[in-house]
N, C-alpha and C positions, 0 to 999 in steps of 0.2 A: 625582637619581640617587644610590645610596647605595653605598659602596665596591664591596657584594657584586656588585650591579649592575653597575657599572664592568669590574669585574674579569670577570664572564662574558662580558663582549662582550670583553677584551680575550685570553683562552683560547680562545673563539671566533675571534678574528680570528689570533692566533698558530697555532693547527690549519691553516688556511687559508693559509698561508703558507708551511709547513711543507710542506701533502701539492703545494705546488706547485711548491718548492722544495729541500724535503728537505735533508738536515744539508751542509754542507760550505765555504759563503759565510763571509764573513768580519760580522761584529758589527757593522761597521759598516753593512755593506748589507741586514741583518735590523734592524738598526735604521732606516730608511729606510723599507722596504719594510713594517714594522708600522706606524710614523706617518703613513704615506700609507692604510692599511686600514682602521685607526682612526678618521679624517678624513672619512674616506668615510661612518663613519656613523654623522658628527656630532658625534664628541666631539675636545672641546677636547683637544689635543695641543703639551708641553713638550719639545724635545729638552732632549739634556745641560746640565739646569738644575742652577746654583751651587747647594750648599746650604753657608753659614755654620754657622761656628761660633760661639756667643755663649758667653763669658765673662767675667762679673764687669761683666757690662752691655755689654763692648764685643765687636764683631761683627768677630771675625776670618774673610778668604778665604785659608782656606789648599785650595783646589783640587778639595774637595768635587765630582762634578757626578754628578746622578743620569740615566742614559740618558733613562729616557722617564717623563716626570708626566703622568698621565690626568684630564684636572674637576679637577685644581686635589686629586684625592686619592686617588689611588693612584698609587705612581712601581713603576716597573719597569725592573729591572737583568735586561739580556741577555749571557748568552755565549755561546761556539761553539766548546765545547771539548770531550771527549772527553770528562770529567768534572769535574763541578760538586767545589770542596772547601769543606768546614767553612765557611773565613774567607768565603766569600761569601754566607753564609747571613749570617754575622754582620756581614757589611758592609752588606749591606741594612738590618736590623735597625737599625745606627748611624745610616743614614739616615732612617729614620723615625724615630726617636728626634731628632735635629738638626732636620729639618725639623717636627716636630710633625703628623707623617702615621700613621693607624693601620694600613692596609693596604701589603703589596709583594705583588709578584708576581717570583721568579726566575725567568726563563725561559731553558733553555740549548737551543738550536739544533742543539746537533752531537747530542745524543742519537740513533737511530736512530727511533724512533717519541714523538713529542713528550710525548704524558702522561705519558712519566717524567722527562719536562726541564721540568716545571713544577712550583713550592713555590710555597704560599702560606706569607709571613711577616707574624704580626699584633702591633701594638704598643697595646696594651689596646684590640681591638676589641671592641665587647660583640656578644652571642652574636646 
């Protein structure tokens, strides 16, 4: 399955959760409630996986963790905030970058209709 892939079942399953649940839950229980929807069909699911930092060869854990990694290759950073800022576009970004992952998906939860609480961020994905 190839990022693009991933990530449609994973917008699909976030819709789904949303029109069932709609904005207001805390990050932690949309984070639950998407790795269980995800699961369901069939894809491998990482909660809040470490990602390291390497430098100079050595492999520092300074606290990195990405909410949710889909196949091993797409991670997805969830909020549930009234609005998404700048630095969390860019923090994803740093994650795929550290982890050597091409795709994210932001997905923030408290938006009032969910397709404006999803950003696709690509780190040299080709076209």
């Amino acid at each position: 399955m190839t990022e693009n892939e991933i990530a449609k079942q994973i917008v699909d399953a976030a819709y789904k959760v949303h029109t069932n649940f709609g904005p207001g839950l805390l990050e932690s229980a949309y984070e639950a409630i998407l790795a269980y929807e995800l699961r369901k069909r069939g894809l491998r699911v990482t909660l809040q996986q470490a990602i390291p930092i390497i430098y100079e060869d050595v492999t520092l854990e300074v606290g990195y963790r990405a909410d949710l990694v889909v196949e091993d290759k797409v991670i997805v950073e969830l909020k549930s905030v009234e609005k998404v800022a700048p630095v969390h576009y860019k923090q994803l970004l740093t994650y795929l970058k550290l982890a050597d992952k091409r795709l994210g998906l932001l997905i923030n939860f408290g938006e009032a209709l969910i397709k404006n609480g999803i950003r696709r961020v690509a780190n040299q994905l080709p076209e």
